[in-house]
N, CA, C and O atoms as a Maestro MAE file, in Angstrom:
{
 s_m_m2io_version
 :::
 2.0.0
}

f_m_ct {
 s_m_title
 :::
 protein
 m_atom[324] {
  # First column is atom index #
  i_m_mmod_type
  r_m_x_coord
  r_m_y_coord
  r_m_z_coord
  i_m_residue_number
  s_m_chain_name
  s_m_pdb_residue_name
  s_m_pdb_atom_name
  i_m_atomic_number
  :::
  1 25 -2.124 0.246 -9.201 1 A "UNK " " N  " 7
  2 3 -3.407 0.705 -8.791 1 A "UNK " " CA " 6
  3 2 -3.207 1.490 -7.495 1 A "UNK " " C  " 6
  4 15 -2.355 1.122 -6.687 1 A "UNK " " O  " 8
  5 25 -4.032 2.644 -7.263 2 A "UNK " " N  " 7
  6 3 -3.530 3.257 -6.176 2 A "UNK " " CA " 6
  7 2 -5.113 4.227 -5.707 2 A "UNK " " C  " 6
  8 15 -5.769 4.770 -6.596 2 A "UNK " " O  " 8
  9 25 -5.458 4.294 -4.503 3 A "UNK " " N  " 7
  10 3 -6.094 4.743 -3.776 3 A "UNK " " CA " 6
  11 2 -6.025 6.153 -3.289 3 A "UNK " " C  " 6
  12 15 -4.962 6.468 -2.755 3 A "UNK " " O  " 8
  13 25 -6.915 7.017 -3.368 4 A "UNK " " N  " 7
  14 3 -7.024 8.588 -2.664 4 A "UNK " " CA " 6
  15 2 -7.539 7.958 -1.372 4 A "UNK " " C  " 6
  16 15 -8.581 7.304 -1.401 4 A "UNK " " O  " 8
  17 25 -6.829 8.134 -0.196 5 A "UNK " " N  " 7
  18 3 -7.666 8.010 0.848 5 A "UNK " " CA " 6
  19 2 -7.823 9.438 1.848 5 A "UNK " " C  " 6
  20 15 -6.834 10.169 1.784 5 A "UNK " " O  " 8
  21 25 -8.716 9.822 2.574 6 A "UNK " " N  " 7
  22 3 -8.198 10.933 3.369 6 A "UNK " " CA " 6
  23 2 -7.058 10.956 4.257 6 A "UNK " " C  " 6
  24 15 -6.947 9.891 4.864 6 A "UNK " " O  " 8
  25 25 -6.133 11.854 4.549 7 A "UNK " " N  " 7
  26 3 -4.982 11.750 5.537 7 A "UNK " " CA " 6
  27 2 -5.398 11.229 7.076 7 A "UNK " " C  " 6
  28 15 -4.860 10.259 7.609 7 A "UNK " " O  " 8
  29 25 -6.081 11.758 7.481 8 A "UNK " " N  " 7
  30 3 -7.068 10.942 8.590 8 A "UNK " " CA " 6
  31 2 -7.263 9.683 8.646 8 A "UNK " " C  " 6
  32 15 -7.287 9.227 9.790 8 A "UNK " " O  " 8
  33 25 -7.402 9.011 7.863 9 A "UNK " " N  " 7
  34 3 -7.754 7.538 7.679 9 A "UNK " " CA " 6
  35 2 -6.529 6.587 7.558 9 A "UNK " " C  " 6
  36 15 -6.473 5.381 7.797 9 A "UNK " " O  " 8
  37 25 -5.318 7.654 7.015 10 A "UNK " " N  " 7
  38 3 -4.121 6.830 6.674 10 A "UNK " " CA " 6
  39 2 -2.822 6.862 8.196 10 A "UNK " " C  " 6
  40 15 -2.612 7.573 9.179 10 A "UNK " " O  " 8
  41 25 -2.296 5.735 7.624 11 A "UNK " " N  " 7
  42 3 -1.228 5.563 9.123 11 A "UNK " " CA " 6
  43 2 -0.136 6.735 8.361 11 A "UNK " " C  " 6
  44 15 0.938 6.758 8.963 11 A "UNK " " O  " 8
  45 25 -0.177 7.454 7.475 12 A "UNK " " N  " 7
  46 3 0.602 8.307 6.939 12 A "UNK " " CA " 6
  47 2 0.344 9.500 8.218 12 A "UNK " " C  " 6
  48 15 1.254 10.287 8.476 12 A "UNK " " O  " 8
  49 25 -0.914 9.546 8.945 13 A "UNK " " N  " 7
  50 3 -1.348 10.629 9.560 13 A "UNK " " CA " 6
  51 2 -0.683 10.492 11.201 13 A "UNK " " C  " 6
  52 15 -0.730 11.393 12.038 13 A "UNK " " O  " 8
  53 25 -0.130 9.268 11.380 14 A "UNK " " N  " 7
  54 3 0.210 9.292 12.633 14 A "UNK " " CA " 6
  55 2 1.532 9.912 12.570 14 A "UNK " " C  " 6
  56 15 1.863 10.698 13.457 14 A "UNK " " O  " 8
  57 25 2.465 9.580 11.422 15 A "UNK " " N  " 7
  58 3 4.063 10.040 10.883 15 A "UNK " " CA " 6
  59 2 4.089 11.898 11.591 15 A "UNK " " C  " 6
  60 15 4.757 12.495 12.435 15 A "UNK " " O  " 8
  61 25 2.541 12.367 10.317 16 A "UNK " " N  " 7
  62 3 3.132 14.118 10.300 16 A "UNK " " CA " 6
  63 2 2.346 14.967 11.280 16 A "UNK " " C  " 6
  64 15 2.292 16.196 11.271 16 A "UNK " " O  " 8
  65 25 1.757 14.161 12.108 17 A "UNK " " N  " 7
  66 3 0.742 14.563 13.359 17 A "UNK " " CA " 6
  67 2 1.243 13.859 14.762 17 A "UNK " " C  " 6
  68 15 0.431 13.107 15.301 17 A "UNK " " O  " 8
  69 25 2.450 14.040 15.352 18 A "UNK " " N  " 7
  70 3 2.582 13.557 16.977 18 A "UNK " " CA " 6
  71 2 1.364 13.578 17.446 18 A "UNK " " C  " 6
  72 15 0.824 12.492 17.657 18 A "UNK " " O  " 8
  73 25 0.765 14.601 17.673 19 A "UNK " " N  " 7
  74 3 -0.248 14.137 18.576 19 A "UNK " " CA " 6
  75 2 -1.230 13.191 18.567 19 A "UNK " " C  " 6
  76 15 -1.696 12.733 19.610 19 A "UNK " " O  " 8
  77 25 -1.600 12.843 17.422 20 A "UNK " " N  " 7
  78 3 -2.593 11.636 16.869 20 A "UNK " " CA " 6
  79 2 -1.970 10.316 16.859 20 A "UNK " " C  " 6
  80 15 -2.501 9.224 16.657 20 A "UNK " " O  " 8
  81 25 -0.662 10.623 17.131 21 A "UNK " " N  " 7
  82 3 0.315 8.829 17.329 21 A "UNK " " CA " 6
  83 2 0.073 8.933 19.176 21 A "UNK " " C  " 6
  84 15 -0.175 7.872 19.749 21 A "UNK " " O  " 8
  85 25 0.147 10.041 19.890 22 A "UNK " " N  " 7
  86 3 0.018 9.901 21.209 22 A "UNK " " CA " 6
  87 2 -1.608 9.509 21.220 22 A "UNK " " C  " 6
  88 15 -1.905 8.463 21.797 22 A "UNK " " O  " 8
  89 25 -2.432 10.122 20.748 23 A "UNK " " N  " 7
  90 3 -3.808 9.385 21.092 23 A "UNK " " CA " 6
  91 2 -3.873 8.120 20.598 23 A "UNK " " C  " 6
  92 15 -4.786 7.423 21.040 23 A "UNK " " O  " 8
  93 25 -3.209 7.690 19.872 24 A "UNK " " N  " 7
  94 3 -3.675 6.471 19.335 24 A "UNK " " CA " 6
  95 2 -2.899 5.468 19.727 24 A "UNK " " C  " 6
  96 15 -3.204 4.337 19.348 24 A "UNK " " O  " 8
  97 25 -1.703 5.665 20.588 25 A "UNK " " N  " 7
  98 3 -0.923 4.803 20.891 25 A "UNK " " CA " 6
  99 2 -2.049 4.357 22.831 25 A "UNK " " C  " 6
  100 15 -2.195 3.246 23.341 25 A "UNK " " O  " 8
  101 25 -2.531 5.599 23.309 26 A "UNK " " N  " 7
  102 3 -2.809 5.176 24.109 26 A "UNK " " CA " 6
  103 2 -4.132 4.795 24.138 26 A "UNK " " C  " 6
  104 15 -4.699 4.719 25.228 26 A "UNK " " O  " 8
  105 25 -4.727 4.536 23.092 27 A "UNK " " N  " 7
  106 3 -6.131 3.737 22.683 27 A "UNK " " CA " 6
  107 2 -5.485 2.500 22.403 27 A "UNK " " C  " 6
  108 15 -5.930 1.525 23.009 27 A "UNK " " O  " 8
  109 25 -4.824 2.376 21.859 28 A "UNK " " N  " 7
  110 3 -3.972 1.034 21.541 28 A "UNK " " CA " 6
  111 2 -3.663 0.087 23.027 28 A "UNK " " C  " 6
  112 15 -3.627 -1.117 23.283 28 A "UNK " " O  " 8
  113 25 -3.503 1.142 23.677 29 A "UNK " " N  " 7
  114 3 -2.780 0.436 24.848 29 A "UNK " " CA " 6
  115 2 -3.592 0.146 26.183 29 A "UNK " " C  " 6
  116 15 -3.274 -0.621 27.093 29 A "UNK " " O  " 8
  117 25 -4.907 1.083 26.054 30 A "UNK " " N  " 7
  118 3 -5.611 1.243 27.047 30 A "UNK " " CA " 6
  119 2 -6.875 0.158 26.733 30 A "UNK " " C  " 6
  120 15 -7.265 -0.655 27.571 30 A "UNK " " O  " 8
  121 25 -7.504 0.308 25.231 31 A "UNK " " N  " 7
  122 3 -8.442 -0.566 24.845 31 A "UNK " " CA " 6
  123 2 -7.990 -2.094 23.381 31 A "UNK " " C  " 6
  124 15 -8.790 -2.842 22.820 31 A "UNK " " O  " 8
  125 25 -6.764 -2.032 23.251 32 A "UNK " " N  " 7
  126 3 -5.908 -2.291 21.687 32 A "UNK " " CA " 6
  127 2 -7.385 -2.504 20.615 32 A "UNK " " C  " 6
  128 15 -8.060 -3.460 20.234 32 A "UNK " " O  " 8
  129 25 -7.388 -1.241 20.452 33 A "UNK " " N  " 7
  130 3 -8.157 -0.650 18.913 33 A "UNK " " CA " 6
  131 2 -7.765 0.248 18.574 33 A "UNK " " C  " 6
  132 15 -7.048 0.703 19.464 33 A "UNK " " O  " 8
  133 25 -7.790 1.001 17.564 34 A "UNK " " N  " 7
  134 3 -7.537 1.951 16.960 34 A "UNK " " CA " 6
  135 2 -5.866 1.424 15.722 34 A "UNK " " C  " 6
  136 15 -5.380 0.344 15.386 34 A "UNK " " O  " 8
  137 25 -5.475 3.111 15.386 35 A "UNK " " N  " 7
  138 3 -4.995 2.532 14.154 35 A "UNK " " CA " 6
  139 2 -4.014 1.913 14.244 35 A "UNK " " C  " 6
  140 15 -3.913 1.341 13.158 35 A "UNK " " O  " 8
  141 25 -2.698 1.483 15.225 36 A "UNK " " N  " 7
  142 3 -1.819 0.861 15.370 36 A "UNK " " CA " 6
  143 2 -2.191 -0.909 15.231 36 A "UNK " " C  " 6
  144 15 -1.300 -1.743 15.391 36 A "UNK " " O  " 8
  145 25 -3.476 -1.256 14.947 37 A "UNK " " N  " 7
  146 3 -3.361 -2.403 15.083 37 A "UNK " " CA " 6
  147 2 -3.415 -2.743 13.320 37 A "UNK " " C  " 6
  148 15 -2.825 -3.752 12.933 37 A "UNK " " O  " 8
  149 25 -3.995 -2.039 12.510 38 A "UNK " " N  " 7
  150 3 -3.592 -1.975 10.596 38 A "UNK " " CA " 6
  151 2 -2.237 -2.256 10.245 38 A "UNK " " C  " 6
  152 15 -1.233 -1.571 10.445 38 A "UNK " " O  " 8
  153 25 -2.421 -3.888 9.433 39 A "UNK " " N  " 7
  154 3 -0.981 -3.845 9.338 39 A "UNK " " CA " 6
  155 2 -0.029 -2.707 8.145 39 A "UNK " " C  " 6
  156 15 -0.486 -1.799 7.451 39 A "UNK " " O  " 8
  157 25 1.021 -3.063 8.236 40 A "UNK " " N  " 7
  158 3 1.427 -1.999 7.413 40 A "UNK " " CA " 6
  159 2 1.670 -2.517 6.082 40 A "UNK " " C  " 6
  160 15 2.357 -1.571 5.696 40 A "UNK " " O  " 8
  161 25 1.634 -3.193 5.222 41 A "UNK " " N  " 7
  162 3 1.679 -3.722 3.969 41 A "UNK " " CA " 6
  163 2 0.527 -4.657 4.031 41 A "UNK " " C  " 6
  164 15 0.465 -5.811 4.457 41 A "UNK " " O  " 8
  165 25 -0.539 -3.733 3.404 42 A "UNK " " N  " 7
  166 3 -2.146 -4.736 3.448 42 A "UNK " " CA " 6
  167 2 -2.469 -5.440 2.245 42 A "UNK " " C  " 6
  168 15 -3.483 -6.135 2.175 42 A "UNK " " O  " 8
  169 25 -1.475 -5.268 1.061 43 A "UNK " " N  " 7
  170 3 -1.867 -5.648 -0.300 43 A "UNK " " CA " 6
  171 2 -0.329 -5.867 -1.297 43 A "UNK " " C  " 6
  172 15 0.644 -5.116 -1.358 43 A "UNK " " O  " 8
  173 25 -0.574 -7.163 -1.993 44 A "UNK " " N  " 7
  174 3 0.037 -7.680 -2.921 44 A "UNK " " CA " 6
  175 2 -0.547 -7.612 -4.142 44 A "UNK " " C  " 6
  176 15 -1.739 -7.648 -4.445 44 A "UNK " " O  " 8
  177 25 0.804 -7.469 -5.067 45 A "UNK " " N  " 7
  178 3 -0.081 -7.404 -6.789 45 A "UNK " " CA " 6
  179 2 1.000 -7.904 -7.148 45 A "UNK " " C  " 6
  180 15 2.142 -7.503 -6.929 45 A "UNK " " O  " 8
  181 25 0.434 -9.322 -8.045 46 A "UNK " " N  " 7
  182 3 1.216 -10.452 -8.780 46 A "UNK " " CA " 6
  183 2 0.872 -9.724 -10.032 46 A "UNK " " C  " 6
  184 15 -0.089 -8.978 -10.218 46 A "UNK " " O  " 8
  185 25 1.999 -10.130 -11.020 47 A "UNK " " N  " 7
  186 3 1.787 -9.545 -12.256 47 A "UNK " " CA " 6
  187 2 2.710 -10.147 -13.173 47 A "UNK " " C  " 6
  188 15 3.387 -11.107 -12.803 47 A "UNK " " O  " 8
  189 25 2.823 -9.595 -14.538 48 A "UNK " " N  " 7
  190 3 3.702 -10.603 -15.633 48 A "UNK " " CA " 6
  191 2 4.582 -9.809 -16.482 48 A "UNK " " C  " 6
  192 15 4.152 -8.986 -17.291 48 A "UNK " " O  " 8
  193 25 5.911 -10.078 -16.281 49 A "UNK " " N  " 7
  194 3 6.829 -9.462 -16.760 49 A "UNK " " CA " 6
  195 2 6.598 -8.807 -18.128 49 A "UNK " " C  " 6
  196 15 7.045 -7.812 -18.699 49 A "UNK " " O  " 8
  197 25 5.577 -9.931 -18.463 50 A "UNK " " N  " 7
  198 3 5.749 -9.738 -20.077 50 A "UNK " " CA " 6
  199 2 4.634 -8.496 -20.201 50 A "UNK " " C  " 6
  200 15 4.253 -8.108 -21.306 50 A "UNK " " O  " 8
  201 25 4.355 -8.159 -19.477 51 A "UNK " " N  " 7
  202 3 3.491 -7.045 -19.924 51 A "UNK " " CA " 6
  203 2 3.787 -5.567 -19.575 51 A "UNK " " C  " 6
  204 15 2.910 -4.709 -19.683 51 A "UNK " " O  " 8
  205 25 5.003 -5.296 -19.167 52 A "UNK " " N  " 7
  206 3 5.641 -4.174 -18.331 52 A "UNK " " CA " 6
  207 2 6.765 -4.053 -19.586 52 A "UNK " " C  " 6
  208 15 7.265 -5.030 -20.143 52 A "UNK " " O  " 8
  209 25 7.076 -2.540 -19.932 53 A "UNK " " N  " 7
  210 3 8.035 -1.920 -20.838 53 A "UNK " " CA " 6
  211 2 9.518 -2.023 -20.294 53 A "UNK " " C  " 6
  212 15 9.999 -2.695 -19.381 53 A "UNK " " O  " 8
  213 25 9.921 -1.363 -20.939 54 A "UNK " " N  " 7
  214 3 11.664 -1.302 -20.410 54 A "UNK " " CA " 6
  215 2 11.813 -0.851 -19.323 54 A "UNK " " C  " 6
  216 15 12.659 -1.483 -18.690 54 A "UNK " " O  " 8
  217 25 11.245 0.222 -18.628 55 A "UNK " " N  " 7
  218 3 11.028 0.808 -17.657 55 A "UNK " " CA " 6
  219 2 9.882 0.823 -16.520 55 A "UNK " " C  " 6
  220 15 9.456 1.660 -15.723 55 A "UNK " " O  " 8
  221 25 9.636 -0.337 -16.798 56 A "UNK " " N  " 7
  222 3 8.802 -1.576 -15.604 56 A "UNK " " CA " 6
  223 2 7.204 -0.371 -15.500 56 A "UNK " " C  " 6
  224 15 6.584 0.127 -14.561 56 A "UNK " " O  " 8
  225 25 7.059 -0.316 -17.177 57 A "UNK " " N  " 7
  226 3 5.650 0.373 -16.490 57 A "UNK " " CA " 6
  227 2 4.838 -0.518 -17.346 57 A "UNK " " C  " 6
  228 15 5.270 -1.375 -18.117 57 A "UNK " " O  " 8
  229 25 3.515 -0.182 -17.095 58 A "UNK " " N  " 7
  230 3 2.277 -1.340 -18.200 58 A "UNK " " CA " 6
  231 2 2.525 -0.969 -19.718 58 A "UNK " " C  " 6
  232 15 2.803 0.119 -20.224 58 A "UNK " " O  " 8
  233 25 2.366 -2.029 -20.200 59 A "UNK " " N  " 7
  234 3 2.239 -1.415 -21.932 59 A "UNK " " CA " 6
  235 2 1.193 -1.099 -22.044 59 A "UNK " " C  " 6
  236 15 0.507 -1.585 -21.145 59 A "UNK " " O  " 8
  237 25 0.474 -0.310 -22.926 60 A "UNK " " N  " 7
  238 3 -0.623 0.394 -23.341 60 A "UNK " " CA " 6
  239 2 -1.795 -0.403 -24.297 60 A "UNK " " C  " 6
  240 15 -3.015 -0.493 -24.160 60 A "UNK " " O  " 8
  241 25 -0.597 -1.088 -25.619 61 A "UNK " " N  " 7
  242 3 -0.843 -1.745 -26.344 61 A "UNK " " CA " 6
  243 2 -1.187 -3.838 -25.986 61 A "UNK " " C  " 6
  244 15 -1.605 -4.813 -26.612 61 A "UNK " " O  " 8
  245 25 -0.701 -3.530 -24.696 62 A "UNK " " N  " 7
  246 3 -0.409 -4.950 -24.673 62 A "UNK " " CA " 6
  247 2 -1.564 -5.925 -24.516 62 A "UNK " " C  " 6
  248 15 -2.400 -5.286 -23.878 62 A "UNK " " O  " 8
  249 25 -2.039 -7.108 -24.755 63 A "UNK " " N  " 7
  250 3 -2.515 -7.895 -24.536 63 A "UNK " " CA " 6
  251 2 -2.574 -8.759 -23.617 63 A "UNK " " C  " 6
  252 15 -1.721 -9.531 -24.055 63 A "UNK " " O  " 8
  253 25 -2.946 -9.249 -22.629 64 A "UNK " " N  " 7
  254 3 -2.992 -10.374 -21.744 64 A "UNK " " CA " 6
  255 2 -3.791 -11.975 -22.636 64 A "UNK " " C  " 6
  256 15 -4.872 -12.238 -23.163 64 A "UNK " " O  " 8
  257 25 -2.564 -12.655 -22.387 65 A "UNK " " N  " 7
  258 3 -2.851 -13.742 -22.261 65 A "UNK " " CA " 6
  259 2 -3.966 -14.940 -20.988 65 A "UNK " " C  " 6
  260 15 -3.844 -15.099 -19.774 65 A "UNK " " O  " 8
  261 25 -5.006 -15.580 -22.025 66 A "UNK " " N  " 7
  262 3 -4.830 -16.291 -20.374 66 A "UNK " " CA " 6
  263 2 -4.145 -17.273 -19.644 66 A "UNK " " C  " 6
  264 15 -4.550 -17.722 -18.572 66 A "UNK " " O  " 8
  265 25 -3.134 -17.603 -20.199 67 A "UNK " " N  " 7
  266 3 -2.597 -18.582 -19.660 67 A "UNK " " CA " 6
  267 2 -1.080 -17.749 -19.733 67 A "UNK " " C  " 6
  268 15 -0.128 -18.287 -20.298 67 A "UNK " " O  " 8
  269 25 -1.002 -16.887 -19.335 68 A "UNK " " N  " 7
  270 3 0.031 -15.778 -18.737 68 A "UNK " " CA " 6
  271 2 0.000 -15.925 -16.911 68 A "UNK " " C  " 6
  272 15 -0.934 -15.558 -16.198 68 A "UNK " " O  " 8
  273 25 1.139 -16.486 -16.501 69 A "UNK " " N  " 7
  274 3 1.457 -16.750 -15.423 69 A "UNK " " CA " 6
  275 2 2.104 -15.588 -14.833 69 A "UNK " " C  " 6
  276 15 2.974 -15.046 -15.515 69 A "UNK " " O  " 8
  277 25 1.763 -14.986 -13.394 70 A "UNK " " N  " 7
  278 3 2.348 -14.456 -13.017 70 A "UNK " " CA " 6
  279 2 3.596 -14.584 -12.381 70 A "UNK " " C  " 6
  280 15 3.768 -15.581 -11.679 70 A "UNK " " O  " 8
  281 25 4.532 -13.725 -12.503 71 A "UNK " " N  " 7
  282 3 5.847 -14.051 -12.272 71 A "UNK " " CA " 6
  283 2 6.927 -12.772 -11.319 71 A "UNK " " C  " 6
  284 15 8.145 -12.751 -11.140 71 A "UNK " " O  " 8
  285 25 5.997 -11.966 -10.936 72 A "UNK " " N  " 7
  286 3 6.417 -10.657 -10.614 72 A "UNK " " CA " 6
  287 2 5.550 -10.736 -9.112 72 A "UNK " " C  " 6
  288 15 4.570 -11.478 -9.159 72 A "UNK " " O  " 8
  289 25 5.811 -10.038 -7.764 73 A "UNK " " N  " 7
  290 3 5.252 -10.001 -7.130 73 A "UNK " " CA " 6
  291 2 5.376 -8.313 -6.405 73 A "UNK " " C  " 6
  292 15 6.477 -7.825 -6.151 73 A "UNK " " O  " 8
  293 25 4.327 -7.719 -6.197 74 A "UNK " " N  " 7
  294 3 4.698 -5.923 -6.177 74 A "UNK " " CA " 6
  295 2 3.794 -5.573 -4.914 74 A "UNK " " C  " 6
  296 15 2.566 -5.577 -4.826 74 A "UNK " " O  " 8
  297 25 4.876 -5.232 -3.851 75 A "UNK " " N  " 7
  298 3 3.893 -4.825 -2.646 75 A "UNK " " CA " 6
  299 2 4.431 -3.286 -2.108 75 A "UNK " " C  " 6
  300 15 5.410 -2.923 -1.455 75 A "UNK " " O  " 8
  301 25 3.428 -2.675 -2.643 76 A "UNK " " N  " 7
  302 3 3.237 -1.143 -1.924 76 A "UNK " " CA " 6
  303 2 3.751 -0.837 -1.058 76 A "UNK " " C  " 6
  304 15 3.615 -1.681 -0.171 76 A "UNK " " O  " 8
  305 25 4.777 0.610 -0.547 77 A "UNK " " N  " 7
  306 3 5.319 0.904 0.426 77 A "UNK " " CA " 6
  307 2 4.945 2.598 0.703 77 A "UNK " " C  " 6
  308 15 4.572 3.236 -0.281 77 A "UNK " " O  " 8
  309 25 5.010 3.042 1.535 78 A "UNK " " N  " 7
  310 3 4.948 4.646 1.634 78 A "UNK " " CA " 6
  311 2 6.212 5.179 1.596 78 A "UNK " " C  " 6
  312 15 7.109 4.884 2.385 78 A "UNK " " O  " 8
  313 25 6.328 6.281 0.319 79 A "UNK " " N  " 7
  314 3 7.559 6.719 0.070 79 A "UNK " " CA " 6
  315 2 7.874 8.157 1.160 79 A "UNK " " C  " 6
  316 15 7.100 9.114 1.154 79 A "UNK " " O  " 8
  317 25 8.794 8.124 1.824 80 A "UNK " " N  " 7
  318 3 8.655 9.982 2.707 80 A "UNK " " CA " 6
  319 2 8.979 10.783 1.525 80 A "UNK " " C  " 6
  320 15 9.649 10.534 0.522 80 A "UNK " " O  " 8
  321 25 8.338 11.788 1.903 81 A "UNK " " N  " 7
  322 3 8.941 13.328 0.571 81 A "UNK " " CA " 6
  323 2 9.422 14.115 1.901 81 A "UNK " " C  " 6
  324 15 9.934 15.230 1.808 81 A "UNK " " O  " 8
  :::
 }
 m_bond[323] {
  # First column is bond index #
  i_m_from
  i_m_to
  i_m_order
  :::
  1 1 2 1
  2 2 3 1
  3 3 4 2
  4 3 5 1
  5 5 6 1
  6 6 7 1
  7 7 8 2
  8 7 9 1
  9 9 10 1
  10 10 11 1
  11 11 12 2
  12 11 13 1
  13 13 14 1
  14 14 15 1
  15 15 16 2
  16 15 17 1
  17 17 18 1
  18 18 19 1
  19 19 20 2
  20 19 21 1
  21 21 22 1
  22 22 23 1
  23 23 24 2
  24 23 25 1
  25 25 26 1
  26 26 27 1
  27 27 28 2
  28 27 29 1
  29 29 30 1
  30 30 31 1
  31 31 32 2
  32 31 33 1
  33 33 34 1
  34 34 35 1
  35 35 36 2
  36 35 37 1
  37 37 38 1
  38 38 39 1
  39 39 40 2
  40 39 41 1
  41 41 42 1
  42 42 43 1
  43 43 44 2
  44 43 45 1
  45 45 46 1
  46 46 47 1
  47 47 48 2
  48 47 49 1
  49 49 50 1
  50 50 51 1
  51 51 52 2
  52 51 53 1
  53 53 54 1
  54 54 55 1
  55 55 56 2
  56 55 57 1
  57 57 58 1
  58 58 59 1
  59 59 60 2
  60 59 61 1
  61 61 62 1
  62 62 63 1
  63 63 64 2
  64 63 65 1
  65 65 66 1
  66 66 67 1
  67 67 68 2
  68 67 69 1
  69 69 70 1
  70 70 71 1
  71 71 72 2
  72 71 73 1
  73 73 74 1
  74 74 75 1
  75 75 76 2
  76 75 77 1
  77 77 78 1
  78 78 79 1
  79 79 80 2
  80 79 81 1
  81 81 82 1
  82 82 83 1
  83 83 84 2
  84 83 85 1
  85 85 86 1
  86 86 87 1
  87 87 88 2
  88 87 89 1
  89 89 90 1
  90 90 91 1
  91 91 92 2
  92 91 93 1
  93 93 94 1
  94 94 95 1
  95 95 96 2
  96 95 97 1
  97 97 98 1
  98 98 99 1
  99 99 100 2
  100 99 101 1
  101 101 102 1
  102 102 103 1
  103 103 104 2
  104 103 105 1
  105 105 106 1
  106 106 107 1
  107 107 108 2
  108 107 109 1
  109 109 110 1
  110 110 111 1
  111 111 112 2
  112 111 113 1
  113 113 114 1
  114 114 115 1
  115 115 116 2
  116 115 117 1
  117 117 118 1
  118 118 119 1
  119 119 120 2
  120 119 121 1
  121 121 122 1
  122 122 123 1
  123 123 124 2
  124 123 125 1
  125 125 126 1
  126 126 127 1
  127 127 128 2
  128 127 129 1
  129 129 130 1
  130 130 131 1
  131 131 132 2
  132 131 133 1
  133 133 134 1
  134 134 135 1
  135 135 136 2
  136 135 137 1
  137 137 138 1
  138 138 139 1
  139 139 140 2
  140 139 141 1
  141 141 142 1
  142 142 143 1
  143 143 144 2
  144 143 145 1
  145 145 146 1
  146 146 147 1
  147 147 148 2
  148 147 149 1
  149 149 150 1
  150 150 151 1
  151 151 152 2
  152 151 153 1
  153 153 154 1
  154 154 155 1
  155 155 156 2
  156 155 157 1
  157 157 158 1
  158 158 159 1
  159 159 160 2
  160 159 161 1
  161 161 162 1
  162 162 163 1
  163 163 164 2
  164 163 165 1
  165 165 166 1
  166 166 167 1
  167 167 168 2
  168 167 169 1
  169 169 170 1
  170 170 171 1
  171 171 172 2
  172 171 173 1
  173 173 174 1
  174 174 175 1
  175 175 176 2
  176 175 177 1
  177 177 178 1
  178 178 179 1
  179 179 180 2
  180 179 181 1
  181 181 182 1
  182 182 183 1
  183 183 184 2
  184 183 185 1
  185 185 186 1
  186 186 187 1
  187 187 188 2
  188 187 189 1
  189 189 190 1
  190 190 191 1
  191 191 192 2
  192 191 193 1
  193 193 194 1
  194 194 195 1
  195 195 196 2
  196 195 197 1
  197 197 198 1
  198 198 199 1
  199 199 200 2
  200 199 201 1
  201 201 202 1
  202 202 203 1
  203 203 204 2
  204 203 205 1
  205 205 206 1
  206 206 207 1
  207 207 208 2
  208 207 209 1
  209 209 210 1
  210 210 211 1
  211 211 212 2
  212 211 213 1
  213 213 214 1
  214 214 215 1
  215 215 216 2
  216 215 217 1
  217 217 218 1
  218 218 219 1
  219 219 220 2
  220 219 221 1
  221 221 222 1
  222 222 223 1
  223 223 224 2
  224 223 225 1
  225 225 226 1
  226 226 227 1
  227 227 228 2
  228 227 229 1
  229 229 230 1
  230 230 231 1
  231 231 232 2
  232 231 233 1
  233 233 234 1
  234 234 235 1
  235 235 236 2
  236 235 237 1
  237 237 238 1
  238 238 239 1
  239 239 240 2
  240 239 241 1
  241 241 242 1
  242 242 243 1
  243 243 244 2
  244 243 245 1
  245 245 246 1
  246 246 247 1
  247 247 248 2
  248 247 249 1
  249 249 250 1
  250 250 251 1
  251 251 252 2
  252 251 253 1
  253 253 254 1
  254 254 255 1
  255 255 256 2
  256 255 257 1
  257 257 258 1
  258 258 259 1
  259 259 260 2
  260 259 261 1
  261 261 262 1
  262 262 263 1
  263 263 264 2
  264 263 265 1
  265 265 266 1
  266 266 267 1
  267 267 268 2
  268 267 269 1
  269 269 270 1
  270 270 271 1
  271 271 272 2
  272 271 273 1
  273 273 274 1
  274 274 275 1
  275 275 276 2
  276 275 277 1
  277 277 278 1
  278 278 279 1
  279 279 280 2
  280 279 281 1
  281 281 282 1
  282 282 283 1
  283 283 284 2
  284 283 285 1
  285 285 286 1
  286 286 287 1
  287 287 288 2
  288 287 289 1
  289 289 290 1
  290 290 291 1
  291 291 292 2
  292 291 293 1
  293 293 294 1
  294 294 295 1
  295 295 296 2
  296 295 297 1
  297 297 298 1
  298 298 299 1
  299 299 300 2
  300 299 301 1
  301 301 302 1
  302 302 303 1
  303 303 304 2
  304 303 305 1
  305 305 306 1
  306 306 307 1
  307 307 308 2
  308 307 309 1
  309 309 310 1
  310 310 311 1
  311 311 312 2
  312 311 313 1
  313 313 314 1
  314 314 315 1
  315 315 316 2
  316 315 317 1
  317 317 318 1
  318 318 319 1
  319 319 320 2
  320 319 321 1
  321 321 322 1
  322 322 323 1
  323 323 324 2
  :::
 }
}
């Protein structure tokens, strides 16, 4: 599952904008608010092997069980390009 957020909103924006890591480091430091205080891995997704293909993507066809235990644990990272 994955989110459009604006670049503004994301800590992706402090990476390709110096100057917005200098304002925000010294809001951080002067009042500690702003975006340095968002942690950086905000979300986990448990999930079940048995429902992922050879190539660890969802099956299309597949069914969930309910008594399908999760067994997989998948936490989001920001990839650089």
């Amino acid at each position: 599952m994955s989110y459009r957020i604006r670049m503004g909103d994301s800590l992706v924006a402090l990476q390709r904008r110096p100057w917005l890591f200098l304002i925000e480091l010294a809001r951080y430091l002067l009042f500690g608010t702003g975006m340095l205080l968002a942690p950086v891995v905000q979300l986990a997704i448990f999930a079940s092997s048995l429902l992922l293909d050879a190539h660890g993507m969802p099956m299309k066809d597949a069914s969930a069980e309910k008594n399908m235990l999760p067994d997989l644990e998948i936490l989001p990272v920001s990839c650089s390009t």
